[in-house]
GUTI-12698 format. One line per 4 residues: number of its first residue (from 1); for each residue x, z, y of N, C-alpha, C. Coordinates in nm, 2 decimals, always signed. Atoms other than C-alpha are relative to their C-alpha. Layout:
NUM = X/Z/Y/X/Z/Y/X/Z/Y ~ ...
# end
This chain:
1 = +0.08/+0.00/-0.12/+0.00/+0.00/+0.00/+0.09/+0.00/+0.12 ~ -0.12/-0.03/-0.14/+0.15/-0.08/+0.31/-0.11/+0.05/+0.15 ~ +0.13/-0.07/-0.15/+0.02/+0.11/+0.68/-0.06/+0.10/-0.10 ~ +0.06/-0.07/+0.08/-0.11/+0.35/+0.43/-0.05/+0.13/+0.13
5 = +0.03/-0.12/-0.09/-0.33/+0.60/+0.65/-0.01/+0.12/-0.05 ~ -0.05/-0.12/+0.06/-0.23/+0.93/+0.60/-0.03/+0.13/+0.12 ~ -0.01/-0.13/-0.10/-0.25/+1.32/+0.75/+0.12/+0.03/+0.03 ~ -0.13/-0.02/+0.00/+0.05/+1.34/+0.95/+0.04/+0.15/-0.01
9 = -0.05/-0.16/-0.01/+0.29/+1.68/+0.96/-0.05/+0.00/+0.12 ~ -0.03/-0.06/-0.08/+0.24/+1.89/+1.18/+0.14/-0.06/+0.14 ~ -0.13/-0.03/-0.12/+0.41/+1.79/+1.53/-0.04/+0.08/+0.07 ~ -0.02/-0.13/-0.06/+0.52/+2.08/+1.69/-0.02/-0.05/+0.17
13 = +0.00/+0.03/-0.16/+0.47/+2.11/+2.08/+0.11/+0.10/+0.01 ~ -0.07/-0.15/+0.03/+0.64/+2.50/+2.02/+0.01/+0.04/-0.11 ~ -0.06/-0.11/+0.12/+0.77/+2.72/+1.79/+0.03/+0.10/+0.05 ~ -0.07/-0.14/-0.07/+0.77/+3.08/+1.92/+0.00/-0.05/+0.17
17 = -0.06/+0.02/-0.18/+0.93/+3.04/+2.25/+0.06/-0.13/+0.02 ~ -0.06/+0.18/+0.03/+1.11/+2.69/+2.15/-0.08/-0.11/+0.05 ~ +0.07/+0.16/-0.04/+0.96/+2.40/+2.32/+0.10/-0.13/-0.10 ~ -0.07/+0.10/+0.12/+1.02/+2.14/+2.07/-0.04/-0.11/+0.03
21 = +0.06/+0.14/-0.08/+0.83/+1.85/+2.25/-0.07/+0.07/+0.13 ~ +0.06/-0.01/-0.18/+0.75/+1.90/+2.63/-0.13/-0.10/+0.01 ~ +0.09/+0.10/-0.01/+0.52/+1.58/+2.56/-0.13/+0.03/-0.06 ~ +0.11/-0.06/+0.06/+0.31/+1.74/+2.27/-0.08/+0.09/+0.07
25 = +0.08/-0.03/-0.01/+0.23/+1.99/+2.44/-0.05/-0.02/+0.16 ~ +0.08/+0.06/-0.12/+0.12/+1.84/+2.76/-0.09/-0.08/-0.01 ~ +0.14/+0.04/+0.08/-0.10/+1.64/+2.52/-0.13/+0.11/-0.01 ~ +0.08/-0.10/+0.04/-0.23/+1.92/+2.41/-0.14/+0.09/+0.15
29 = +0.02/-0.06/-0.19/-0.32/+2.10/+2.83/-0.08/-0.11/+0.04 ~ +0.05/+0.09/-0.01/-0.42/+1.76/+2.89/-0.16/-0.02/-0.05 ~ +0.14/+0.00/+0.06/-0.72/+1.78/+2.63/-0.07/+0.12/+0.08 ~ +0.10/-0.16/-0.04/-0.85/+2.13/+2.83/+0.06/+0.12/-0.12
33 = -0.05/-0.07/+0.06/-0.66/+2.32/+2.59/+0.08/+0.14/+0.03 ~ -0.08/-0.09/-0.09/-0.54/+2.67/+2.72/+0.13/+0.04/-0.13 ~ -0.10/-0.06/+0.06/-0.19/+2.80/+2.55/+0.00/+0.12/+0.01 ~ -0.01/-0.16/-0.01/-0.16/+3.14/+2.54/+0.13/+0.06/-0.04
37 = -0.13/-0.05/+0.01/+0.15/+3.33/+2.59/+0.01/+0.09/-0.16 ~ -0.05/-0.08/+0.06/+0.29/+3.44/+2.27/-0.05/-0.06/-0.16 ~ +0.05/+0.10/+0.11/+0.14/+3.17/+2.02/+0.08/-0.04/-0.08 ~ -0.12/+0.01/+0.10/+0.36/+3.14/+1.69/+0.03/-0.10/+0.00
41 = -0.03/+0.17/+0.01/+0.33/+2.72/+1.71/-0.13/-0.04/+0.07 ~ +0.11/+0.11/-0.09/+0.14/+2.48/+1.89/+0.04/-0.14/-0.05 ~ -0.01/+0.11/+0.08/+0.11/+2.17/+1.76/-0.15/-0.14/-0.02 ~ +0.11/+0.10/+0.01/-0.11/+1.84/+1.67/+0.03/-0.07/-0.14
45 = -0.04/+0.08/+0.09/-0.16/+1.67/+1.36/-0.14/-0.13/-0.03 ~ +0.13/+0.07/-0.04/-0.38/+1.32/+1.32/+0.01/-0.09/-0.12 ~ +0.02/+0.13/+0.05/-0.46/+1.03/+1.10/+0.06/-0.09/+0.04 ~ -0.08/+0.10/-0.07/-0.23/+0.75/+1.13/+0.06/-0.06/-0.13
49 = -0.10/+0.06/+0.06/-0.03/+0.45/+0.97/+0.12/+0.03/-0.04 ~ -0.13/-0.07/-0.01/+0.25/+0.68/+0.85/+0.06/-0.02/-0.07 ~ -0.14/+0.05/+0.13/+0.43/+0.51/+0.53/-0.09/-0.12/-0.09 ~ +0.01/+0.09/+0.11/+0.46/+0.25/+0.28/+0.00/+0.05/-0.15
53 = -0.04/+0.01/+0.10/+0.38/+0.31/-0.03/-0.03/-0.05/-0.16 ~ +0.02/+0.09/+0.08/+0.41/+0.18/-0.42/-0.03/+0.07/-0.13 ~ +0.05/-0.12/+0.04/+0.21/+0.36/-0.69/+0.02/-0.13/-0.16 ~ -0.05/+0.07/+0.12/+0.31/+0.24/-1.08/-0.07/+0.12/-0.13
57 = +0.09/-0.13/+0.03/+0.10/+0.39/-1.34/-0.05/-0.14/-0.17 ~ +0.10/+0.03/+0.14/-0.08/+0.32/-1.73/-0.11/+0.10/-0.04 ~ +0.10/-0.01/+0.06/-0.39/+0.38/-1.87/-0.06/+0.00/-0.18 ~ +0.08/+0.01/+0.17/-0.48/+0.43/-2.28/-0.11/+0.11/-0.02
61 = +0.09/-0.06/+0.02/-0.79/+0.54/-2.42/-0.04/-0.02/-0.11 ~ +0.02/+0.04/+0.12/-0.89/+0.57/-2.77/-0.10/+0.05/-0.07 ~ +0.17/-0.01/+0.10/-1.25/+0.65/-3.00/+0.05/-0.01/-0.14 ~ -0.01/-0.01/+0.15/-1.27/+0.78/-3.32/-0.14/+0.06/-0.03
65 = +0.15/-0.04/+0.06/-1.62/+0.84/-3.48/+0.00/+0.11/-0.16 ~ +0.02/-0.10/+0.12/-1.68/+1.14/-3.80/-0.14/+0.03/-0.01 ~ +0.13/+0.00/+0.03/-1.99/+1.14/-3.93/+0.03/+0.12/-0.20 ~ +0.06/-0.12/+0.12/-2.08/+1.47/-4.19/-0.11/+0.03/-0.01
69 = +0.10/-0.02/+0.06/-2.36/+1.39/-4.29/-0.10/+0.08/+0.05 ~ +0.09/-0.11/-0.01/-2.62/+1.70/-4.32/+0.07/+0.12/+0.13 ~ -0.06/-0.11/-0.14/-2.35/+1.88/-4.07/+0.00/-0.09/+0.11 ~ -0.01/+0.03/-0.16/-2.33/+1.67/-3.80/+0.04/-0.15/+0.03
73 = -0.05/+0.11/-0.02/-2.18/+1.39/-3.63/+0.11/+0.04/+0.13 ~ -0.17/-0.06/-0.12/-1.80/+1.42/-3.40/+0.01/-0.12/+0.07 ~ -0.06/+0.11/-0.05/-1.71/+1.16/-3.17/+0.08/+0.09/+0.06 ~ -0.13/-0.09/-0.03/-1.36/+1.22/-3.08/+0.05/-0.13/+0.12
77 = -0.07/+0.08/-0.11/-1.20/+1.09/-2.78/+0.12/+0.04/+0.10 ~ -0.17/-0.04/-0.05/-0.80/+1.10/-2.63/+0.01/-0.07/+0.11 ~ -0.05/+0.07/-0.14/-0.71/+0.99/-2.28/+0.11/+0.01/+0.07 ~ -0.12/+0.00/-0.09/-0.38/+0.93/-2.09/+0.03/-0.09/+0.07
81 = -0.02/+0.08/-0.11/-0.29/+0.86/-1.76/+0.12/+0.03/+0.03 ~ -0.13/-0.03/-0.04/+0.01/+0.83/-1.60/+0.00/-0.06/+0.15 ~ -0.01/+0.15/-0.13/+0.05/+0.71/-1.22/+0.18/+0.12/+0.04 ~ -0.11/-0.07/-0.04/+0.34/+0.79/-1.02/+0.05/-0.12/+0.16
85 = +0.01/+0.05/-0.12/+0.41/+0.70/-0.65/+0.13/+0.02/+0.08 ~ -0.15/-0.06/-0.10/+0.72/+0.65/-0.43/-0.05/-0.06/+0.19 ~ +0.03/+0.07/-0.14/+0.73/+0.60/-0.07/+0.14/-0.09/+0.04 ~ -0.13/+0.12/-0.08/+0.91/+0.30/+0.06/+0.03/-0.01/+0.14
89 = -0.04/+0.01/-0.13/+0.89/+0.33/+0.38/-0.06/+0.12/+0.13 ~ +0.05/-0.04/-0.04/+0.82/+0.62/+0.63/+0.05/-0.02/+0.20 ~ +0.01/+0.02/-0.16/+0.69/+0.58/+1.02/+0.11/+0.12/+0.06 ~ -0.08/-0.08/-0.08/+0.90/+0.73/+1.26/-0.08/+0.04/+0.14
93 = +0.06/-0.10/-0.13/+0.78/+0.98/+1.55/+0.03/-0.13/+0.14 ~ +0.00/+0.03/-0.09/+0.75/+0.84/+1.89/+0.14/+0.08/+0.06 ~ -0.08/-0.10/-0.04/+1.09/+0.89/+2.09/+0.01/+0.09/+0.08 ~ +0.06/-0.12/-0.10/+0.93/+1.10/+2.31/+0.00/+0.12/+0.00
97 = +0.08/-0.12/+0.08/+0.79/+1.36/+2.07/+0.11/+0.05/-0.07 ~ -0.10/-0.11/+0.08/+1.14/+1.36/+1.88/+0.07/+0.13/-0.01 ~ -0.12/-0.13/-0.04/+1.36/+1.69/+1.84/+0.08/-0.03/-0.17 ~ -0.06/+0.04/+0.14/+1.63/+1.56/+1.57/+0.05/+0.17/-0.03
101 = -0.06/-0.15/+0.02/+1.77/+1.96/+1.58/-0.12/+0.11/-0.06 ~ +0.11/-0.07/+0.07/+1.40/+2.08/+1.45/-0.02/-0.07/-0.12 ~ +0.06/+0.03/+0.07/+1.36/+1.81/+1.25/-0.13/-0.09/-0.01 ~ +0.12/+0.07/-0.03/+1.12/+1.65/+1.38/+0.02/-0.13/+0.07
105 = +0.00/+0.12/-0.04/+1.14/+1.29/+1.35/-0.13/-0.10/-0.08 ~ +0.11/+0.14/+0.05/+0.87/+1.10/+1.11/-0.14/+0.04/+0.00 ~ +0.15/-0.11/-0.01/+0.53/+1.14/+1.12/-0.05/+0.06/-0.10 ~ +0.06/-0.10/+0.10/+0.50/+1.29/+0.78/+0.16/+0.06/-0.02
109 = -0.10/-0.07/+0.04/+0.70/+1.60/+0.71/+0.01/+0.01/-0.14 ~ -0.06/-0.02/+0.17/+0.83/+1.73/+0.35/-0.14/+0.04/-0.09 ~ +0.16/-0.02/+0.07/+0.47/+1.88/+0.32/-0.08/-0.12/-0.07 ~ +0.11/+0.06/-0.03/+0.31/+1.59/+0.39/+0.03/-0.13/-0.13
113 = -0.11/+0.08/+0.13/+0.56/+1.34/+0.13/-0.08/+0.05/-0.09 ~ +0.01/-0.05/+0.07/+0.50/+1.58/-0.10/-0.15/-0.03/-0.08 ~ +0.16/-0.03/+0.03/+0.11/+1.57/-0.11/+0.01/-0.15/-0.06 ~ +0.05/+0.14/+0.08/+0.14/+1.20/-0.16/+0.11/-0.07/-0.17
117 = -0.07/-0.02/+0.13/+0.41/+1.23/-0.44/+0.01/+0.09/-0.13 ~ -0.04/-0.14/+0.11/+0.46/+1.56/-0.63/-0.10/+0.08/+0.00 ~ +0.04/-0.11/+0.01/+0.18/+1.75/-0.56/-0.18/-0.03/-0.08 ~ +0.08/+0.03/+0.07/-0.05/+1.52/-0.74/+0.06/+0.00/-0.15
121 = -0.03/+0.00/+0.14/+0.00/+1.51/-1.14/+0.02/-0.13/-0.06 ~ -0.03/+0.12/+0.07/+0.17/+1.22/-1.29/-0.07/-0.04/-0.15 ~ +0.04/-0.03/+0.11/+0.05/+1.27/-1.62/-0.14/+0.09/-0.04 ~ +0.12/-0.05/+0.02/-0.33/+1.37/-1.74/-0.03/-0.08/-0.12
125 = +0.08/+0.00/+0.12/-0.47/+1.42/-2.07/-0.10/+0.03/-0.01 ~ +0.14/-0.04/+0.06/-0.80/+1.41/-2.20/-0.04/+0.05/-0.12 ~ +0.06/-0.02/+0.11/-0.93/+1.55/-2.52/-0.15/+0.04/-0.01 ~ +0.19/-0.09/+0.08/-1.32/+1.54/-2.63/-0.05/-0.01/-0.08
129 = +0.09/+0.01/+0.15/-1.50/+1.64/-2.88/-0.17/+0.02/+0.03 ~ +0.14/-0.02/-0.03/-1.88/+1.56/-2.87/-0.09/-0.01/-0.20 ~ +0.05/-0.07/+0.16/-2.08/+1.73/-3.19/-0.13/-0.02/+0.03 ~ +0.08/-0.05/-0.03/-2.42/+1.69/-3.24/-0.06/+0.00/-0.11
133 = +0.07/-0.10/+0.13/-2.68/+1.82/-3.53/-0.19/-0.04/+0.04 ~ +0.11/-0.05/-0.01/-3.01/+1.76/-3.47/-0.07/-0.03/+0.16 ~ +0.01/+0.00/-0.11/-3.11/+1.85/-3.14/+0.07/+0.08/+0.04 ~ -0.09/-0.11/-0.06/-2.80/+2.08/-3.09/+0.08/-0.13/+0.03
137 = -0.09/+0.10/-0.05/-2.52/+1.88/-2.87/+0.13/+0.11/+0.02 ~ -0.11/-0.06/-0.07/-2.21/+2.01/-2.80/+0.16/-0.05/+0.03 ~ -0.12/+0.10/-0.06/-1.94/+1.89/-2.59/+0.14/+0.11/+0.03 ~ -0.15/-0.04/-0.03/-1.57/+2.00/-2.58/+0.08/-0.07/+0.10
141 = -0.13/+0.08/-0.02/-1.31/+1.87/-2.34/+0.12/+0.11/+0.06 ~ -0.10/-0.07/-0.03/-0.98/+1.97/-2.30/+0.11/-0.10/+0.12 ~ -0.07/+0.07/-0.13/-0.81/+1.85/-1.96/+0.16/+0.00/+0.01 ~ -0.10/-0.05/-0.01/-0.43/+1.89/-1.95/+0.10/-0.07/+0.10
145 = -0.08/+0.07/-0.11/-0.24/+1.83/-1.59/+0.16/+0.00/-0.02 ~ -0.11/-0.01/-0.05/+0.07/+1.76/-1.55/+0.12/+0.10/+0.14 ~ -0.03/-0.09/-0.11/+0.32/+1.97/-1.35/+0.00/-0.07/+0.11 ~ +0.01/+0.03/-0.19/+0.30/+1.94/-0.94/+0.10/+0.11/+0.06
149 = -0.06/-0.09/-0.14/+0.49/+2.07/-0.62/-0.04/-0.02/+0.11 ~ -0.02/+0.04/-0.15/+0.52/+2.08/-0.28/+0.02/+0.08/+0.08 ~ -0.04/-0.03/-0.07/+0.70/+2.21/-0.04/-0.09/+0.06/+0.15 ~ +0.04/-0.08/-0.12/+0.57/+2.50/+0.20/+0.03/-0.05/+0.14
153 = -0.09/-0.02/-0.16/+0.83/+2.46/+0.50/-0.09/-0.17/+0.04 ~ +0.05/+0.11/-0.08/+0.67/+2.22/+0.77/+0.12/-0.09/+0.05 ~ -0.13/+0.09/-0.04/+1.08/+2.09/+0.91/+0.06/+0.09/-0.07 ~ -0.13/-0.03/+0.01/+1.37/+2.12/+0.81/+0.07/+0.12/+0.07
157 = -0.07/-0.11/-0.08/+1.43/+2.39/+1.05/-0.04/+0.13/-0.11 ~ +0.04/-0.11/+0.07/+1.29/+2.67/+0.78/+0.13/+0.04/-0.09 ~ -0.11/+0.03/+0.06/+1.52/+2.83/+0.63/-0.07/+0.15/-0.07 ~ +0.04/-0.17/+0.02/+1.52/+3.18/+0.40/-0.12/-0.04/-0.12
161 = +0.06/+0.02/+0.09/+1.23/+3.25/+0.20/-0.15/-0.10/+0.10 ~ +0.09/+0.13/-0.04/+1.01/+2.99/+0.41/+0.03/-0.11/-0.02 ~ -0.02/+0.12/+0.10/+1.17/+2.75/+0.22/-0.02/-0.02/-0.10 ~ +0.02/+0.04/+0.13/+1.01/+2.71/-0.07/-0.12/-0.12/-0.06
165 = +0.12/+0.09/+0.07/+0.88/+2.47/-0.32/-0.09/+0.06/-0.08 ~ +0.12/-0.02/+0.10/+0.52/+2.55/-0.46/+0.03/-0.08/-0.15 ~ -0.02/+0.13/+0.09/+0.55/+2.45/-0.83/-0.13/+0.09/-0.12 ~ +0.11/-0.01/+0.13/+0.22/+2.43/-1.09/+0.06/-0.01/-0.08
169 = +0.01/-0.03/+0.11/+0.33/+2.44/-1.41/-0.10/-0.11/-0.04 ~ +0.11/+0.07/+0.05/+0.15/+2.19/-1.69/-0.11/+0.10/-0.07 ~ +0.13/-0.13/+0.01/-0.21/+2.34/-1.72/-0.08/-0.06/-0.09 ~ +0.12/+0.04/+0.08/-0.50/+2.29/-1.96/-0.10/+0.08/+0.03
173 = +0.11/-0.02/-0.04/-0.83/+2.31/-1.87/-0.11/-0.02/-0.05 ~ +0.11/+0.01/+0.07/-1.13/+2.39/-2.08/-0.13/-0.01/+0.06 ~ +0.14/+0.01/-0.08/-1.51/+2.28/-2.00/-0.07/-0.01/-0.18 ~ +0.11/-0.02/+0.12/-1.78/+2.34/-2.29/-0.19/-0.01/+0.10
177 = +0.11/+0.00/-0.06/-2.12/+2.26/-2.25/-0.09/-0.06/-0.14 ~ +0.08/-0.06/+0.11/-2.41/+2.37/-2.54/-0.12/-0.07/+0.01 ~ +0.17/+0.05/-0.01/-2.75/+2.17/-2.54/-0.05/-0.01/-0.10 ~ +0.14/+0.00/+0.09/-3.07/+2.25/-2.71/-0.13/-0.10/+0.05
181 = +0.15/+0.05/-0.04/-3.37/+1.98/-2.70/-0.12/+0.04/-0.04 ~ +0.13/-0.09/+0.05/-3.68/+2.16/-2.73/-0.11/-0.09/-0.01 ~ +0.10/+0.14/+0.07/-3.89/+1.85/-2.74/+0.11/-0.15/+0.06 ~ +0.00/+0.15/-0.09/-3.84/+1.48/-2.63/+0.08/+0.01/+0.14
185 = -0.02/+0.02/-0.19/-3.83/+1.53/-2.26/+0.10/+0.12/+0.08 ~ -0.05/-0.14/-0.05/-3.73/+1.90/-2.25/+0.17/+0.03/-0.06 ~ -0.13/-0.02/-0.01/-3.34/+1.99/-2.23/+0.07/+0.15/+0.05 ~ -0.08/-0.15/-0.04/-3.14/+2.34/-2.20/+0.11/-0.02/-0.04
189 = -0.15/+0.02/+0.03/-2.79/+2.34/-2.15/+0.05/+0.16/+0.06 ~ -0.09/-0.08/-0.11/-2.54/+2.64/-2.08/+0.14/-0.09/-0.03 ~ -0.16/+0.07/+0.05/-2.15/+2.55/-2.04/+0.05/+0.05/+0.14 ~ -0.03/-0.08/-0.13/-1.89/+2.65/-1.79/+0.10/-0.11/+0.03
193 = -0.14/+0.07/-0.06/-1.62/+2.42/-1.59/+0.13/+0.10/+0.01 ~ -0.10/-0.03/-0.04/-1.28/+2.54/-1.61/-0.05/+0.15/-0.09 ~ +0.05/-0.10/+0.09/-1.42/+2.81/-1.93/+0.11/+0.11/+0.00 ~ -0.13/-0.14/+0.01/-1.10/+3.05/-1.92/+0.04/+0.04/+0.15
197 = -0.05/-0.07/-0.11/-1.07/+3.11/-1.56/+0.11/-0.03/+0.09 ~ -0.16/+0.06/-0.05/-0.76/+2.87/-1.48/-0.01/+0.05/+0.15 ~ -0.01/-0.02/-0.11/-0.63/+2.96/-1.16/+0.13/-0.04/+0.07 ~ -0.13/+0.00/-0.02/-0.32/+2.86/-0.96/+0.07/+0.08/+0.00
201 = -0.07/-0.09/+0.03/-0.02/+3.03/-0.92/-0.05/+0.04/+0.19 ~ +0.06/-0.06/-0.17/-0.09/+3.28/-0.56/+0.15/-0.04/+0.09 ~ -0.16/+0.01/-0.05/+0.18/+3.24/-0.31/+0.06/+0.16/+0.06 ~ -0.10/-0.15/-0.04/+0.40/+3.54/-0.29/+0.05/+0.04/+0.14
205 = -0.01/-0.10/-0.14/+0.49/+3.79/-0.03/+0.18/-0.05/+0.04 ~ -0.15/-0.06/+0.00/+0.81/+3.87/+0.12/+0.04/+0.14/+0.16 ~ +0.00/-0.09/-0.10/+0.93/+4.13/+0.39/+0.05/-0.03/+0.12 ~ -0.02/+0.06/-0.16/+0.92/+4.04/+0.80/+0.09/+0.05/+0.02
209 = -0.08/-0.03/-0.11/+1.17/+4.11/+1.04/-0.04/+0.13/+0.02 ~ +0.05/-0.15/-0.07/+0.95/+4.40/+1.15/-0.06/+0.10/-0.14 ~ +0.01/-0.10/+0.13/+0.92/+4.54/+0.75/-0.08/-0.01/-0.05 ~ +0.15/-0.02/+0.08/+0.58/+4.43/+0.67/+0.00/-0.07/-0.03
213 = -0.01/+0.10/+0.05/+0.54/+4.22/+0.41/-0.12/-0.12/+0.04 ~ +0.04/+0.12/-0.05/+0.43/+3.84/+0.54/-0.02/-0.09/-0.17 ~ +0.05/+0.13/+0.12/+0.28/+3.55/+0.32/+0.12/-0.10/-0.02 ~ -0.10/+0.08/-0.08/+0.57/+3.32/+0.25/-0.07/-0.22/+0.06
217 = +0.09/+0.13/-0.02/+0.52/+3.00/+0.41/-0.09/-0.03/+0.15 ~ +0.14/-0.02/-0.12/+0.34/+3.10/+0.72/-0.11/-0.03/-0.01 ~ +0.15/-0.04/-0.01/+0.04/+3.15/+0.55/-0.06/+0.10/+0.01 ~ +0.09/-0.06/-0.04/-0.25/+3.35/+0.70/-0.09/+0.11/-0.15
221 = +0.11/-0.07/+0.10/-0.40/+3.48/+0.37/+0.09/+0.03/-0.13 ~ -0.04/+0.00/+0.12/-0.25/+3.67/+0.08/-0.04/-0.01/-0.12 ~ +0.02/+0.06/+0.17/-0.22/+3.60/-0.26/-0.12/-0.11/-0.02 ~ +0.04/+0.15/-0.01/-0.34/+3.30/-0.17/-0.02/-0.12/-0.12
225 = -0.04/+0.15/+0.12/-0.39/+3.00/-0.49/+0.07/-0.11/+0.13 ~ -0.09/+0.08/-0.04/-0.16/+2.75/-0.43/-0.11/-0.11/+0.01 ~ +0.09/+0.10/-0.02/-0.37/+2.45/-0.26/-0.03/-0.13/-0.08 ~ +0.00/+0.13/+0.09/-0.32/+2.16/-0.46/+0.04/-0.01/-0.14
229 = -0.01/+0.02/+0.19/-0.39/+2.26/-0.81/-0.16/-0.10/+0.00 ~ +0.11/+0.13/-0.01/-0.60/+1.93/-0.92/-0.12/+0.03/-0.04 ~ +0.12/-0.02/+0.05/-0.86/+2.13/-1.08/-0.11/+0.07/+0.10 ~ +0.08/-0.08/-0.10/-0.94/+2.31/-0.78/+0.05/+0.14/+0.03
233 = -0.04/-0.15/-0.03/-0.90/+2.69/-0.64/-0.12/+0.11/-0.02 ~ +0.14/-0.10/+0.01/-1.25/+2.85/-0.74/+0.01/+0.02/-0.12 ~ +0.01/+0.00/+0.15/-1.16/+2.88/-1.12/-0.11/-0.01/-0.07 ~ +0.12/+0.05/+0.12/-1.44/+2.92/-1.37/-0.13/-0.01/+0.07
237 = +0.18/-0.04/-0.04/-1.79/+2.83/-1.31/-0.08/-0.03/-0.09 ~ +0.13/-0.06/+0.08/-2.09/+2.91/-1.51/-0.13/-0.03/-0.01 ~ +0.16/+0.09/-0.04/-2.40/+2.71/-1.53/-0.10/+0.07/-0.13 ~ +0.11/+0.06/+0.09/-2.74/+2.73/-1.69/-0.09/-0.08/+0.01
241 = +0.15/+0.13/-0.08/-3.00/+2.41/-1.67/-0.05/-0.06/-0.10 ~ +0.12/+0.06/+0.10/-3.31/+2.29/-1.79/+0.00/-0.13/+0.07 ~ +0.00/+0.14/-0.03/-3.33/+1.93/-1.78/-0.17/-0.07/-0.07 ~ +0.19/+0.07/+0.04/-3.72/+1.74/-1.81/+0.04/-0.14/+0.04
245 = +0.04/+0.15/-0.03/-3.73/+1.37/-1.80/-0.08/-0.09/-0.08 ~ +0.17/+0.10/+0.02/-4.03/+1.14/-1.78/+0.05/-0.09/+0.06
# end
């Protein structure tokens, strides 16, 4: 994909007391925006043509049928995917806005790379098992991601434990779901997404300047799930439904 539209990093206007672009943030005052003394960053981030890039990837899927008779009937089904994406080319900041000593030159930072490289799952398996008996159904699948990352720090200026890379681990992820037909038309199902509770990994603490332990990362919220696990951040959920159709 070339021009690929993307969410740029974070450009900084400030950092603390650091003016890192005089231009950002005169963008910023310009919209009606008041600053307030003592603001940890200021900054803008937008939609824009920010890289080239070239995504290379396979597809197999395969069916197998079991039929037992008086027990039942299995349809069995395996899926793998694979993609995998590089970037060939990324935009460069306006020379206005640059500060090469922060780091701040392209319009996507290491975060922002990241999301479109590493912090999606190259690799995804499928496994399902669908059983059914009668009017009993029952569906198995087994999901299994591939590991992911991505990098916390917004520039290159981070240094310490705000440098870190987020890393998932390969995960598997159960979904079950049980249906009874009580006539024709009438359907009851329970089953849960994500049946064990997966959860990402939280992002860890560490101790401030002033002794109290901070999020690393300059995040606002502890023990935070890591954002870009593929299955989500709400872990298990739990359904029951009746289903009627005429």
């Amino acid at each position: 994909m070339r021009n690929r539209i993307v969410v740029s990093g974070l450009v900084y206007g400030a950092s603390g007391s650091t003016i890192v672009s005089q231009k950002v943030e005169d963008a910023i005052t310009a919209r009606g925006v008041t600053l307030e003394p003592g603001l940890s960053y200021s900054g803008i981030a937008v939609f824009t043509n920010g890289a080239n890039t070239r995504t290379t990837g396979a597809e197999i899927t395969a069916n197998y049928a079991s039929d037992f008779d008086n027990i039942g009937h299995v349809d069995w089904s395996v899926g793998f995917n694979y993609n995998a994406t590089k970037i060939t080319k990324l935009v460069q900041l306006p020379a206005a806005v640059q500060n090469s000593s922060f780091g701040q030159l392209n319009l996507l930072n290491l975060t922002s790379t990241d999301a479109l490289t590493t912090a999606v799952p190259k690799e995804k398996v499928i496994l399902n098992a669908l059983y059914t008996a009668g009017p009993w159904t029952v569906n198995l699948r087994e999901t299994v991601y591939g590991k992911t990352s991505q990098h916390v720090s917004s520039n290159s200026s981070y240094v310490g434990p705000q440098a870190m890379n987020e890393v998932i681990d390969i995960t598997g992820i159960t979904d079950l779901d049980i249906a009874y037909k009580l006539t024709p038309s009438l359907k009851l199902d329970i089953g849960a997404n994500n049946l064990f509770d997966q959860t990402a990994p939280k992002t860890p603490n560490y101790t401030g300047s002033n002794g109290y332990p901070r999020p690393v990362g300059g995040a606002q919220v502890f023990n935070l799930p890591y954002g870009f696990a593929p299955w989500g951040s709400n872990g298990g959920y739990y359904y029951g439904r009746v289903t009627y159709s005429f």
